[in-house]
N, C-alpha and C positions, 0 to 999 in steps of 0.2 A: 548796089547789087542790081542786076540784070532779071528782067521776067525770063525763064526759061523759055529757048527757039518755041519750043511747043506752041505755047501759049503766046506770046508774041507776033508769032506769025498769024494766028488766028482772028486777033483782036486788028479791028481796023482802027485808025488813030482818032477819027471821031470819039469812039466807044473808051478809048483809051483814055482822053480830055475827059469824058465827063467820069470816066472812073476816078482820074487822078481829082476832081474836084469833089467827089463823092468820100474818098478818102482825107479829105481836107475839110471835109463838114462832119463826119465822123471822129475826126483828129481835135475839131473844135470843141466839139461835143462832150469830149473827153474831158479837157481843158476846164469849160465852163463849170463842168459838173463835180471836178477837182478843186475849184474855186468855193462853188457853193458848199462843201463840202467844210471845208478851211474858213470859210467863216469871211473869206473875201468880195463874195457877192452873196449880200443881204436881201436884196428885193425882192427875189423871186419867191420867199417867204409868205403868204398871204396876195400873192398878186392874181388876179382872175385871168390875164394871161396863159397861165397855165391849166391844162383839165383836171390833171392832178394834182395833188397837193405836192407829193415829193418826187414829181418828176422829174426836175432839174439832177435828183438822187439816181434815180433809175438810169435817166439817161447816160450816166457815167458808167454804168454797169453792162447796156446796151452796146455801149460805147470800145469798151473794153474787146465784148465779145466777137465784135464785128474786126475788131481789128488782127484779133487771134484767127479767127477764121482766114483771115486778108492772105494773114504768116503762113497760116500751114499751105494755102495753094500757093504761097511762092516758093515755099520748102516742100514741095510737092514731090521731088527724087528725095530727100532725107528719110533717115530711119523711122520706119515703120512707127516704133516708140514715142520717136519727137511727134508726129502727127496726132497718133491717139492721146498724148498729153494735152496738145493743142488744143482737140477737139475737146475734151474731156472737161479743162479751162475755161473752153467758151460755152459750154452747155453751164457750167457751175455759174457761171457770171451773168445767163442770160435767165437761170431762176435767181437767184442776188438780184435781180432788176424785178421780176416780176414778185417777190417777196416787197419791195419797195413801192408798189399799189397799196397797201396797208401794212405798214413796217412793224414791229415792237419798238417801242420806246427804247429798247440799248442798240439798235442798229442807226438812232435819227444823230448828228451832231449835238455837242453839249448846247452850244447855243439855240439851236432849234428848240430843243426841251425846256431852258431856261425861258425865252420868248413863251413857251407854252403852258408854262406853271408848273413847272414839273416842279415835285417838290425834293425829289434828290439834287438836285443843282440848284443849289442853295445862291450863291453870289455867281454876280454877271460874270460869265466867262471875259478871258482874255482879247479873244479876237475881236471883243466889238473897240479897244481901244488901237489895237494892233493893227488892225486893217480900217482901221474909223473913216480915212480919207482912200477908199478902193480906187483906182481907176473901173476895173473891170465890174463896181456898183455902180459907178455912174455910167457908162457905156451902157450896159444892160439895162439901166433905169428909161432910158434912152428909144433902147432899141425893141424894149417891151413893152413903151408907152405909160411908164408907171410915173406916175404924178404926185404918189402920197408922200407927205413928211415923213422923215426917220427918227 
């Protein structure tokens, strides 16, 4: 799908490059934080890397809303409906992320709460054997300079 003339012609192609990259770290963002999420990238768990604790969480939620915003200006002639949905989706998503500054315990993954003693999650979840050998844990271990044993 094409950006609308409108908009197209107004964007110079520089602005357009670092939009398209902007949308691709947004896109990653997503990805990562659907990872962490799944139980597939473990590190970011207690890493000082991060400022928050469950930002990797948030950020998927951030994530999300940034990209619904993205839709509705390029479904920008679409019904009226479709827009305020969009909108409506990305404001919900983008408190989902700021409720994930300090979450409740039923909003964190099972494995986070198990790692953290919860005492409803009695035995070790699934995904630490299912994802045991991640690639996208050890990339990230990598590329957030984490050094600890697992």
């Amino acid at each position: 799908m094409t950006l609308p003339l409108s908009i197209a012609g107004a964007i110079s192609t520089p602005r357009m490059v670092g939009a398209g990259i902007m949308l691709l770290v947004v896109v990653g963002m997503l990805f990562l934080g659907i990872c962490a999420y799944q139980g597939r990238w473990r590190s970011w768990h207690g890493n000082t890397f991060f400022t928050w604790a469950y930002s990797p969480l948030a950020a998927t939620w951030v994530a999300a809303s940034v990209l619904l915003l993205v839709a509705a200006m390029i479904f920008a002639d679409a019904p009226s409906a479709l827009l305020i949905s969009l909108l409506v989706l990305a404001v919900v998503c983008m408190g989902v992320a700021v409720v994930y500054a300090h979450p409740p315990r039923r909003m964190l993954p099972k494995w986070v709460r198990w790692l953290e003693g919860d005492e409803a999650v009695a035995e070790r979840p699934a995904c630490f054997e299912v994802h045991r050998d991640s690639r996208v844990n050890a990339i990230m271990r990598k590329l957030t300079l984490d050094d600890r044993q697992e």
